[in-house]
N, C-alpha and C positions, 0 to 999 in steps of 0.2 A: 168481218170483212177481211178478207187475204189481203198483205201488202203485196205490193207488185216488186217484183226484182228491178235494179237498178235498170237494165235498160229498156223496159217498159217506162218507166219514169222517164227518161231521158225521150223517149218519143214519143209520151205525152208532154212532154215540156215546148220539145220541136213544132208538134201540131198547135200545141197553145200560143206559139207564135203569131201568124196568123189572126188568133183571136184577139188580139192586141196585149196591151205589155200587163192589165189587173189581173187579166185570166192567167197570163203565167206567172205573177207574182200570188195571184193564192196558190196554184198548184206544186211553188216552190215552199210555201208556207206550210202548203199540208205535209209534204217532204219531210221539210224540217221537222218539224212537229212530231211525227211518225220517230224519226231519228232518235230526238228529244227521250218519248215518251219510252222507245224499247231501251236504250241505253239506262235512263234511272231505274227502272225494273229488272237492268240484271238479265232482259228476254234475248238472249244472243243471237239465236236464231233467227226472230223479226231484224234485230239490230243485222245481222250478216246479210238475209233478205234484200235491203236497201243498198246493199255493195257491188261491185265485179269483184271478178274474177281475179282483176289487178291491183285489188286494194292494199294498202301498206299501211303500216301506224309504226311512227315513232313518236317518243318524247323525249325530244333534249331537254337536258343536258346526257341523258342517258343516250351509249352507245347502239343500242340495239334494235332492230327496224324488225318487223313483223309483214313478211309478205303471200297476199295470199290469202283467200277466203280462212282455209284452214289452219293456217299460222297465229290469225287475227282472233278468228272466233277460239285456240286453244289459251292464247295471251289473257281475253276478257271472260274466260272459263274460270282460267286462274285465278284472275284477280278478284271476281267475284265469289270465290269458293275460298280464299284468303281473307277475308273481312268478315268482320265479326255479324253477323245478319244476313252475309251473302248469301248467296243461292249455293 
């Protein structure tokens, strides 16, 4: 199954309005879930997948902001390719 890109997500969320609030609290679940699953697997790409365009990561205390599909997914390249089992 392809993950859908974030604003595919976000307009299935919109329609699932409508359907009342369980239907869009699983479809937020399955989200999460998706998120969940690419990020401990290191899958950057599925994990990128689920983002815009406008995405940003920081982590304070640390200075530095990561913005941008490509900013993001070279930062969790890194870091994953830096640990000892990473990808």
């Amino acid at each position: 199954m392809a993950v859908p890109d974030c604003d595919d997500c976000y307009c299935s969320l919109n329609l699932l309005r409508d359907q009342g609030p369980q239907a869009r609290e699983a479809a937020e679940r399955d989200i999460a879930r998706k998120f969940v699953h690419a990020f401990s697997r290191d899958d950057i790409g599925s994990f990128l997948e689920l983002l815009t365009d406008q995405c940003w990561l920081s982590m304070p205390p640390a200075s530095e902001r990561y913005v941008g599909l490509t900013a993001v997914g070279s930062f969790l390249r890194a870091r994953a390719e830096g640990r000892p089992g990473g990808s």
